[in-house]
C-alpha positions as CSV (number, residue, x, y, z in Angstrom):
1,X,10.3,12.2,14.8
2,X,11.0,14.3,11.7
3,X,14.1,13.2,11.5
4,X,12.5,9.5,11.3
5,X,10.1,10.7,8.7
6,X,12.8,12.5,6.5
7,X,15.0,9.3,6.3
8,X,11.8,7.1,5.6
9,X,11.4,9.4,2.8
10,X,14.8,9.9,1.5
11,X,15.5,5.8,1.5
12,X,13.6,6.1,-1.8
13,X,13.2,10.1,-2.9
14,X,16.1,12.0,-4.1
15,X,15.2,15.4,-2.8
16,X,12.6,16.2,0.5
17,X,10.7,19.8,0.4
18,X,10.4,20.2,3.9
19,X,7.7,23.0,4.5
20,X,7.9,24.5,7.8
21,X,5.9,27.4,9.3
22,X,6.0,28.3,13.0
23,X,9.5,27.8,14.6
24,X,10.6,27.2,11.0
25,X,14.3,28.9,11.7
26,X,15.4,26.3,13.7
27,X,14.1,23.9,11.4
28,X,16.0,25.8,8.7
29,X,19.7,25.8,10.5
30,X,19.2,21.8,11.1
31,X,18.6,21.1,7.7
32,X,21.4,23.6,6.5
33,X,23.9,21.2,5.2
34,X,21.4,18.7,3.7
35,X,21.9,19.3,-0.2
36,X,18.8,16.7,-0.4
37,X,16.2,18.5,2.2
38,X,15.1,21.7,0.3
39,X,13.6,23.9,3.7
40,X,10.7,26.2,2.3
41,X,9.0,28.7,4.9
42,X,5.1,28.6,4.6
43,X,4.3,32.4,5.8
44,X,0.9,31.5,5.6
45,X,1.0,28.5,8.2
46,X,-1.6,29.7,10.2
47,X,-4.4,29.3,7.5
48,X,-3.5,25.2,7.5
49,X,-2.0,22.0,5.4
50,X,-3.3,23.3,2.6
51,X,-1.2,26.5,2.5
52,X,1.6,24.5,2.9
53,X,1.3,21.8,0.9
54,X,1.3,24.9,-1.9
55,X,4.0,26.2,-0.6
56,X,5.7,22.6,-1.6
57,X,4.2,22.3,-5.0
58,X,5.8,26.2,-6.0
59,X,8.5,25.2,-4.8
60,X,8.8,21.5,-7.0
61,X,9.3,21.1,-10.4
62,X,8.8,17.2,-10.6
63,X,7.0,15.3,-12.7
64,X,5.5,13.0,-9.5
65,X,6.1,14.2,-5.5
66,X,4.9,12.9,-2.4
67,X,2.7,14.4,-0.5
68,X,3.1,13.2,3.4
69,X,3.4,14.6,6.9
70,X,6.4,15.0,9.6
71,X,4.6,13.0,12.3
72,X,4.2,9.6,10.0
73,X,7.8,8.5,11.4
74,X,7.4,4.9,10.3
75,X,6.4,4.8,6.6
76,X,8.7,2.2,5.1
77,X,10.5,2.6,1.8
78,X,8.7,-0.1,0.1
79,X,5.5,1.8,0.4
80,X,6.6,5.1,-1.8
81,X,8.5,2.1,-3.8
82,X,5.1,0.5,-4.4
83,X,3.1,4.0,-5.0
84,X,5.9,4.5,-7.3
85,X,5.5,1.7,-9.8
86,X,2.2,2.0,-9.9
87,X,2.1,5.9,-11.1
88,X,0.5,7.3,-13.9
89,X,-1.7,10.1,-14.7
90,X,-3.8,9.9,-11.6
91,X,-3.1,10.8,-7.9
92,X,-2.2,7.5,-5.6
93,X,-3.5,7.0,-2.3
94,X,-2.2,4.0,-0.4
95,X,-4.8,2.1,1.7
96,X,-4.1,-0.4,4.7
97,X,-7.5,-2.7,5.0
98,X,-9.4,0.0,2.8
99,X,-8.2,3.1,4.7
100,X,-6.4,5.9,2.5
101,X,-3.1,7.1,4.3
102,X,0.2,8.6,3.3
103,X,2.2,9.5,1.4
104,X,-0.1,10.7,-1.8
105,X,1.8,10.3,-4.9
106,X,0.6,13.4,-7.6
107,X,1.7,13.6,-11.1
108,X,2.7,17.3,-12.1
109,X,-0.2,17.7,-14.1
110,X,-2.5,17.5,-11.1
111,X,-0.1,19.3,-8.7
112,X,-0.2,22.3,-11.1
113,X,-3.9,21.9,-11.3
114,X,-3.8,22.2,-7.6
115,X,-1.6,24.4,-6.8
116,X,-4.0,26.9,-9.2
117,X,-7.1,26.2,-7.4
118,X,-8.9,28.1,-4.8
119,X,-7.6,27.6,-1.0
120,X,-9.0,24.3,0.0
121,X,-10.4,23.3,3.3
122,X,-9.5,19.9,2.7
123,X,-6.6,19.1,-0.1
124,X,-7.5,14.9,0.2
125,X,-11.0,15.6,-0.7
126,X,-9.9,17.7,-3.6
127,X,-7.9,15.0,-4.7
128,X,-10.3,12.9,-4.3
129,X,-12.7,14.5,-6.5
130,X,-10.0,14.2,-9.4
131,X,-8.8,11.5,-10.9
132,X,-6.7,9.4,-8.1
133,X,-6.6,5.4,-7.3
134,X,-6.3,3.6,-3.8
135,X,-3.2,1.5,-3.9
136,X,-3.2,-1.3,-1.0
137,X,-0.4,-1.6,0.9
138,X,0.8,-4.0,3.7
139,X,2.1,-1.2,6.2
140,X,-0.6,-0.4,8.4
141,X,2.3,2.9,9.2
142,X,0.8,4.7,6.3
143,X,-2.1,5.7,9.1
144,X,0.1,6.1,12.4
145,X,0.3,9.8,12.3
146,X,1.5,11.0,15.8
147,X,-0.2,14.0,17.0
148,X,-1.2,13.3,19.8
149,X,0.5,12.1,23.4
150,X,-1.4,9.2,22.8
151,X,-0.5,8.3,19.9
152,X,3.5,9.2,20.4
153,X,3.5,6.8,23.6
154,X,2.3,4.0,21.3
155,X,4.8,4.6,19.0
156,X,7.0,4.8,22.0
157,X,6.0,1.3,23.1
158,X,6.3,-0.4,20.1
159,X,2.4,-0.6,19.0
160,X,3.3,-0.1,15.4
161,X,6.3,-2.3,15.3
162,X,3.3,-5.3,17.3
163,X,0.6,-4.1,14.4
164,X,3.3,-4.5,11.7
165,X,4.0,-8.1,12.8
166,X,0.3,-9.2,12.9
167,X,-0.2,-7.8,9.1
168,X,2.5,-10.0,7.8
């Protein structure tokens, strides 16, 4: 599955910061000989996404990153294609039928300004509360996270791949 969400990622990004935490050496020695996946151990895992998604923003030096998970296997390139043209000086949150998903796009300025901030309990809220701007998309994958058995036998039996049909 992260495999899935790395290519996704790299079909439009240069360079992944793959942020990894528990287990994190084997996800190290996969991703040895990948000049364009950049591992980065979060030692502070345990306290949540928002450790780690600082431990990404030290570690870039970017003027615009993506911000997404490693169980959204399915976002298509168009989307951070889309989020891409549309960037400015305000974070991007792309929406499927007025639901915010993944990736976030950020513009350095506010990564610094987040990366500076208190520990937040929740980093989309923060964003929220800063200058951002819902971008609709037609890939309803930008909200199939897969965390749950559930959710990874849907994605299993196609349900995405059915849901995509229907929205075009």
């Amino acid at each position: 599955m992260l495999d899935a969400s790395l290519k996704n990622a790299l079909a439009f990004c240069q360079r992944v910061i793959l942020v990894v935490g528990h287990r994190g050496e084997e996800l190290q020695q996969r991703y040895l000989e990948r000049p364009d996946i950049v591992v980065v151990h979060n030692p502070d895992y345990r306290q949540g996404l928002g450790s780690s998604i600082r431990s990404a923003l030290a570690a870039s030096d970017a003027d615009y990153l993506f911000i997404s998970h490693g169980d959204l296997p399915c976002i298509p390139r168009d989307v951070y294609q889309q989020l891409w043209l549309a960037r400015g000086c305000e974070s991007l949150f792309p929406t499927w039928q007025g639901e915010a998903g993944h990736p976030v796009l950020l513009p350095k300025s506010l990564a610094r300004e987040l990366a500076a901030a208190p520990v937040q309990p929740s980093v989309r809220r923060w964003l929220q509360g800063h200058p951002h701007r819902m971008v609709p998309v037609d890939s309803p994958a930008i909200l199939f996270d897969v965390d749950t058995p559930e959710r990874y036998q849907a994605l299993l039996g196609g349900a995405l791949e059915n849901e995509n049909e229907r929205a075009k």
